[in-house]
N, C-alpha and C positions, 0 to 999 in steps of 0.2 A: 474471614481470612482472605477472600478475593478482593475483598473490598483494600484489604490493608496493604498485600501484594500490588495492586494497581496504585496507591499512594505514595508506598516507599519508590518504586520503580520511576512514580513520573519526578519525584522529588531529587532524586539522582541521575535523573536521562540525561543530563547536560554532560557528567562524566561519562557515561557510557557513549554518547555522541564522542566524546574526546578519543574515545580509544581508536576510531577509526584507522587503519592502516596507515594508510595516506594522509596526511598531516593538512587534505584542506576544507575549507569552509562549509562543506555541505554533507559531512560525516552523523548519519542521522538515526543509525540502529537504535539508538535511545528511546528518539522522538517517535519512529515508529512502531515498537514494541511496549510502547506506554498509551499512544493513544487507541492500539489495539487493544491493550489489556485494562485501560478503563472501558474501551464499549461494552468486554467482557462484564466487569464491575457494574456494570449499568442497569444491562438485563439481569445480575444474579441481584441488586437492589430490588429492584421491583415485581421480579418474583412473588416473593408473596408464600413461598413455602417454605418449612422448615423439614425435608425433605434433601437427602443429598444429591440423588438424583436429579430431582429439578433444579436444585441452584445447580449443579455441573452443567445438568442440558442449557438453560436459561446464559450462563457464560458464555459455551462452545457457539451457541449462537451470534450473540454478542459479537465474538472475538471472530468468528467464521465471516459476520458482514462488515466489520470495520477494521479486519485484517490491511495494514499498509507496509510495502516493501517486503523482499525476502525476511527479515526479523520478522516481521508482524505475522505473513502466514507460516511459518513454519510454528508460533506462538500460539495460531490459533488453531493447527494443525495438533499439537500438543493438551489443548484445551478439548479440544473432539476428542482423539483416543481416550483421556481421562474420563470425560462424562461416558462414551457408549462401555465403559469396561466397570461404572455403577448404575448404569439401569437399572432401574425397578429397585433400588434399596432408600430405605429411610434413613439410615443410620450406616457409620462405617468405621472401624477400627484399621490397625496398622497392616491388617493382613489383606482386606479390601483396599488401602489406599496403594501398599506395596505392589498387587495386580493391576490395578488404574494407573501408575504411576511408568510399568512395561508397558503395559497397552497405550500411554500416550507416544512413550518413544517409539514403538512399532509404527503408529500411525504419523509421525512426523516426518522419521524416513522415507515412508513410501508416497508420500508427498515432496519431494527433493529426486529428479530424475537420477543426478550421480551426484549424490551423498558426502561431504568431505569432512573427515576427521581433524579434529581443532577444531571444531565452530561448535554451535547451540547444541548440534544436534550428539555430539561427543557429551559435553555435561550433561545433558538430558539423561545418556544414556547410564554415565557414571552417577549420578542419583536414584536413577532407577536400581542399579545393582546393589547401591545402598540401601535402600528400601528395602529391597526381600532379605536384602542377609539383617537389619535390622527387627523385621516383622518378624524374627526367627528369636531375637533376643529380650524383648521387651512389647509390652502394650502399651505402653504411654505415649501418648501424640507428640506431647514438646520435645521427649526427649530422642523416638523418632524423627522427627524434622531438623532437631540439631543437629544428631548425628547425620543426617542426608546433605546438611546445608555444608557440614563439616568438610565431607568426602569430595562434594561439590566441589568448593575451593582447591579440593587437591590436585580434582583435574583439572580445573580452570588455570591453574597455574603452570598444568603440562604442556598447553594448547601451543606457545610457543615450538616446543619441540616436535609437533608434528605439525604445522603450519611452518615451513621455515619465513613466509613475510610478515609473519606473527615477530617471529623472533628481532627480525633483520629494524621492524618497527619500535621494537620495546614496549611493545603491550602482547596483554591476553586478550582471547576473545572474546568482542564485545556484548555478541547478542547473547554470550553464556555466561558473560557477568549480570546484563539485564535480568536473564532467566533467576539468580540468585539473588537480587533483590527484589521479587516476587517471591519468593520463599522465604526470606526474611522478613520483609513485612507478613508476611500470614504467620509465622514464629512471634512476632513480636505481639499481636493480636491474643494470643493464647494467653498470656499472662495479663491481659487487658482487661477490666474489670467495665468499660462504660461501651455501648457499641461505636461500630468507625463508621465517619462521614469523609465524604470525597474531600481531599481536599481544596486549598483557592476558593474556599465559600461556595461550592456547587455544590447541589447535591448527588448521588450518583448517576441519579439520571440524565442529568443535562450534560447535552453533549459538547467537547471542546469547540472551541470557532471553526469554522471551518469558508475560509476565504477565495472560494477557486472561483477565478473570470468566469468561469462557464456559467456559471448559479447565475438564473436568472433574478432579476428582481420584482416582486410584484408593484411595486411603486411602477416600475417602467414596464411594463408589460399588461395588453388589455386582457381582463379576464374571461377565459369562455364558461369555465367554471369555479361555482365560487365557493366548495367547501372545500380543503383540503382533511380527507379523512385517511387517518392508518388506525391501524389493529393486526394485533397477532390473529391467528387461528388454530388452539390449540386440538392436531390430531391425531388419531396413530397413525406413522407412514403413507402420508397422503399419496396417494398414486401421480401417474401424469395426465391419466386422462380428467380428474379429480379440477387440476389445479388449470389444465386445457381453457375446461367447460368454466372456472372460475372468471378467469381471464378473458374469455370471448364475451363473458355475460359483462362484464365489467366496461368492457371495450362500448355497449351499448347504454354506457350511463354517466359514461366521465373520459378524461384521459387521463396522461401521465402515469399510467398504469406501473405499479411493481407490483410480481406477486413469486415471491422468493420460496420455495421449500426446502424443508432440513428437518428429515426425521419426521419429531413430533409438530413441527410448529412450518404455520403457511405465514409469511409476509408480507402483507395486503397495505399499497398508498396506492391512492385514487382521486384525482378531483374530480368534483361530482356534486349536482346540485340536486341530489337524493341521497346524500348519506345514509339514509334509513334504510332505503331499498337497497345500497350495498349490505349494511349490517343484516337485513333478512336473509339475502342469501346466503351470507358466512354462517349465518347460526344452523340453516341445512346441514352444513359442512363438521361443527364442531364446537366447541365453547369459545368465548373472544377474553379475549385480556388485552393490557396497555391501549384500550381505544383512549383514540386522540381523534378531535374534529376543530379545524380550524378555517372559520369566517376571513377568507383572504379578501373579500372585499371590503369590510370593517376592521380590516389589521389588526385584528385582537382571537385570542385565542379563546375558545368554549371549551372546557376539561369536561369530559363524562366519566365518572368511575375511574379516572387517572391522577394520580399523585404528583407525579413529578411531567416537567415538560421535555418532549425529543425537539431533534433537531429543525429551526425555520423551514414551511413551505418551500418550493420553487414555483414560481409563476409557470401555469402551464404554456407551451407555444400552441402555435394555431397549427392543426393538423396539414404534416407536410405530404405530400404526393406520396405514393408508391414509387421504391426505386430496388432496382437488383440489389444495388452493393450499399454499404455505409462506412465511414471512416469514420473511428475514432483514435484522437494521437493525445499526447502528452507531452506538453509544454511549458516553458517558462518565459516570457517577455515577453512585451507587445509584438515584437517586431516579426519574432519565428510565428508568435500567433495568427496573424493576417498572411507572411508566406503559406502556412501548412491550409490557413479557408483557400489563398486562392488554388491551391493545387488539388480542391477538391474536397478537403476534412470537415466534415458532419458536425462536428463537436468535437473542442480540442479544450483538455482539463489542464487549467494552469498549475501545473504542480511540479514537474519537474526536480530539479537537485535538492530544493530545500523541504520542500512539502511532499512527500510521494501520495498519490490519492492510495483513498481504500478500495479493496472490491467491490461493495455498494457507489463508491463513484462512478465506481466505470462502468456496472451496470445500469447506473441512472442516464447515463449517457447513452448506453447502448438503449435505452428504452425509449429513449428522444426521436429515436430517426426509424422511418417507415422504410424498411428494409429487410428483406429475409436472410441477406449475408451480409456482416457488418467485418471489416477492418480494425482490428485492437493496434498502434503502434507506441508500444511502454516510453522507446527512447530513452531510455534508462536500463540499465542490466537488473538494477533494484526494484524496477518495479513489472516486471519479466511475470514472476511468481503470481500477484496478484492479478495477471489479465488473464492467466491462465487458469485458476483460481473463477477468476469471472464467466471463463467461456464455459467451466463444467457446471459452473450454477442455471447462464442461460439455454431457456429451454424451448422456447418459439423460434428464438433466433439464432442462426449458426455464425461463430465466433470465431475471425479465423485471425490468431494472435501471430504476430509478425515480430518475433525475437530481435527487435531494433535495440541498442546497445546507446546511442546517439543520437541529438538530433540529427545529423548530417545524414546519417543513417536511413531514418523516416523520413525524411527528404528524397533520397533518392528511391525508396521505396515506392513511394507515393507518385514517380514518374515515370511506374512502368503500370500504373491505372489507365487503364482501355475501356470505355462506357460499355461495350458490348463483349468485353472477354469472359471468360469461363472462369468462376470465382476462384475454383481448385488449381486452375493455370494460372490464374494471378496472383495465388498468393506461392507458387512454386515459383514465378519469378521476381516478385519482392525477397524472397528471402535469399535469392540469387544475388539480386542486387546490392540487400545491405552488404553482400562479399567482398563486393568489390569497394568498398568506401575505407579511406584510413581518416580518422579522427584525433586532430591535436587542438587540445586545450589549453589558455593561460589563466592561471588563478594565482593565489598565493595562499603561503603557510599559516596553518592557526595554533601551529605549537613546533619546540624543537624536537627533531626526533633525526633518526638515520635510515635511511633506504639503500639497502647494500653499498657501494662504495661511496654514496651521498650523502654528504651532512650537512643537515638542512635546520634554517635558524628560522625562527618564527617571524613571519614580515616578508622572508625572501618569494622570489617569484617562481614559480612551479610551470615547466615547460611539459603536458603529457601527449604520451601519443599512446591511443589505444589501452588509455588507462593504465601505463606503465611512464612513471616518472622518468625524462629525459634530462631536462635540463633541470637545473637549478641557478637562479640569476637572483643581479640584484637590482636589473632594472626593466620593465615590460617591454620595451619594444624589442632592443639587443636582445633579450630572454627567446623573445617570440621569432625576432630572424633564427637565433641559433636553432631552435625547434623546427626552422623549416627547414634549414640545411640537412637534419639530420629528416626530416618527414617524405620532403620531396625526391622522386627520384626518377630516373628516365624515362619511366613508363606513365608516370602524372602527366595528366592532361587537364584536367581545372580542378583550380583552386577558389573553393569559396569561400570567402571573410566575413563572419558572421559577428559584430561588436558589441559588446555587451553594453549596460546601461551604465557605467562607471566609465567608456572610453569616447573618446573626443570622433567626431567624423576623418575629422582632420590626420587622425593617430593612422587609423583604418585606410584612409588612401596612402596615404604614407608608406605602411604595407605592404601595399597592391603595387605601387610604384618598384619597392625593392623585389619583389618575386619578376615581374615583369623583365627588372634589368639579370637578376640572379637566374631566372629560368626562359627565357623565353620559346619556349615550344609550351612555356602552359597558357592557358584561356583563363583570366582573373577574373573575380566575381566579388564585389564588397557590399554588401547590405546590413541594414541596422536590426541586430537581435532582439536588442533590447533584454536582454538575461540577466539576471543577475548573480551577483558573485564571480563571474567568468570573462577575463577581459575580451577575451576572442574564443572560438568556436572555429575551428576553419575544417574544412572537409574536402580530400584532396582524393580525384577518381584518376 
């Protein structure tokens, strides 16, 4: 049923991308509530039990380290409640699934600081209520999930009326139509007579592409060592001093070290030219499952006791110095990418608007860099959830997540970094700092729709500032003066032009020329972003 849920969902993400608010190009609730609910799918494949218990724990897993964007963790926030509310059972009828099905919305909430009615966590809630007044009428599974799937729809259709930019858009909410084709696909599985495979010819283990600049490559990168091994470590509530002594020990045989805990199960990738001796030590610890050992100097993979294949190696780096602080940001285009290295950034994950990373990216990144206090900046509002998601996972290193909204944002963050400041005072004045930044964006429409007194055709050009639709034009440069008319104001003092990978140099000073004549007490700044989907980025302090 996880299996099917994660198929129907990725087969319709593209409408669920559609529903986005905001009518533009990089509307992705779909994309990231599918590719977190196949990693779910992945681990409840290779499992290996027929045990509800463990396929629940084995998904929450899943879904807890390939969690991406707000959709994704609140998704897998929902997938955890449900597994710890069937612990220890083998089997489960409608009166067990109706208690797992409260307990995942409790646990969704309380992961969501303030909560807002119309979204995921509303339908969550309204099939949960379904559920126990069903569990009161009937034992039949299908005919419970219909009726859940039923009630579902009722709310998802109300979402409008308590969202009014639900309404004002003409759609319902998105990430709580995803949640219902996950439940429809696992409805439709019940009447299924053959078992479900992933679909696109994968099988569930193999993991979607995953294409971030960051990932090194082992072709281009020398190796210090040359096995790359992972394995779970299946055990009860591994403690911290447990997983401490695991980590140090490990530190002594390889690098690239992850070593993830959750509940029952430790996380364990390691390159290492004694995979054996890591595997002795884990088996102290607990029994192993999904080992993978992979020959990165011979470019081919060795399966031991594994079925299916995870995700490619990254080439280890060659161990970096000891430093107080580390920066990690989140990007898209060459251009922002090399500004955010020279301003200091450790590892900067190309993901940005189209792609959001998952929480295992950002902790792989965070495990990159020899430092006790590390910089998270999302630069994204969407991907906010998941760094903070990542800092309550990491556990050597303190995570100090910088609620950046935008690039511009993480930019100006990142230029109140002092080599010798007080990590806890640096990061009280980054968050000072993203205060002061307004951000206007040019893109365009990927569908017609209306934003309160705007009506907006698909093609036209989209003026925002701070994520509230301004303008609406029909051509990008006019679009973007008129944006700055209404962006800039007496108290702006620089303006930076940041040009995406679709605009001309030429368009860009052009720009810079009219703000200069239009403003002149600002200080103009034009550089190549290189982003995509976004004609300009400009960041006005």
């Amino acid at each position: 049923m996880i299996i099917a849920g994660a198929n129907e969902l990725a087969s319709n993400k593209q409408l669920v991308d559609a529903m986005n608010v905001f009518p533009v190009p990089d509307g992705d609730t779909g994309t990231n509530m599918s590719l977190t609910v196949m990693a779910a799918a992945r681990e409840a494949e290779k499992n290996g039990s027929l045990q509800v218990a463990d396929i629940a724990k084995a998904a929450s897993g899943g879904a807890l380290r390939g969690a991406r964007g707000n959709s994704g963790v609140i998704t897998s926030q929902i997938f955890r409640g449900f597994a710890k509310a069937l612990e220890g059972m083998e089997e489960a009828g409608v009166q067990e699934l109706a208690v797992a099905a409260e307990q995942a919305v409790k646990t969704a909430y309380k992961a969501v600081m303030k909560p807002k009615e119309g979204t995921i966590l509303t339908v969550a809630r309204g099939c949960a209520e379904a559920a126990v007044r069903l569990a009161e009428e009937t034992d039949e599974i299908e005919v419970f999930l219909k009726g859940i799937i039923e009630d579902g729809h009722k709310v998802l259709a109300q979402t409008p009326e308590m969202l009014p930019v639900l309404k004002q858009a003409g759609v319902v909410d998105a990430g709580g139509r995803g949640l219902l084709y996950i439940l429809e696909g696992a409805l439709k599985q019940l009447g299924g007579d053959l078992p479900v495979t992933l679909q696109d010819g994968q099988s569930a283990a193999v993991a979607p592409e995953t294409n971030f600049a960051s990932l090194a490559s082992v072709e281009n990168e020398s190796i210090t060592f040359g096995y790359c091994t992972e394995f779970f470590i299946n055990v009860d509530h591994p403690d911290e001093a447990v997983t401490t002594g695991l980590k140090a020990y490990l530190g002594t045989i390889g690098d690239s070290i992850v070593c993830v805990a959750d509940d029952d199960i430790i996380k364990i990738h390691v390159h290492t030219d004694h995979p054996g001796l890591a595997i002795e030590k884990a088996l102290t610890i607990g029994s192993l499952s999904g080992l993978k050992i992979d020959n990165m100097r011979e470019q081919h993979t060795n399966k031991i006791n594994f079925s299916a294949e995870a995700p490619k190696a990254e080439a280890p780096k060659a161990e970096q110095p000891k430093k107080d602080v580390g920066f990690v940001s989140i990007s898209a285009g060459e251009g922002l990418t090399k500004i955010f290295k020279n301003l200091g950034v450790d590892e900067v994950i190309e993901g940005g608007q189209t792609m959001n990373p998952s929480t295992e990216d950002i902790l792989n990144a965070v495990d990159k860099i020899n430092a006790e206090h590390i910089f998270i900046l999302p630069n994204n509002k969407n991907i906010i959830l998941a760094a903070e998601q990542a800092a309550k996972l990491s556990e050597e290193k303190k995570l100090h997540v910088i609620p950046s909204r935008s690039v511009p944002e993480g930019i100006s963050a990142m230029f109140c970094y002092e080599h010798d400041a007080d990590p806890d005072e640096m990061e009280a004045a980054m968050k000072d700092a993203i205060q002061q930044v307004d951000t206007a964006t040019v893109t365009f429409a990927v569908r017609d729709t209306s934003i309160g007194d705007k009506q907006i055709k698909e093609g036209n050009i989209l003026g925002m500032l701070n994520d509230e639709i301004e303008v609406v034009a029909e051509d990008v440069m006019e679009g973007t003066k008129e944006l700055l008319r209404n962006a800039i104001t007496e108290e702006s003092e620089v303006v930076s032009i940041y040009y995406g990978a679709d605009t001309a140099e030429e368009d860009a000073k052009e720009l810079s020329a009219f703000i200069e004549e239009e403003f002149p007490d600002c200080e103009v700044e034009v550089q190549d972003g290189g982003q995509p989907l976004y004609y300009y980025i400009i960041s006005i302090e």
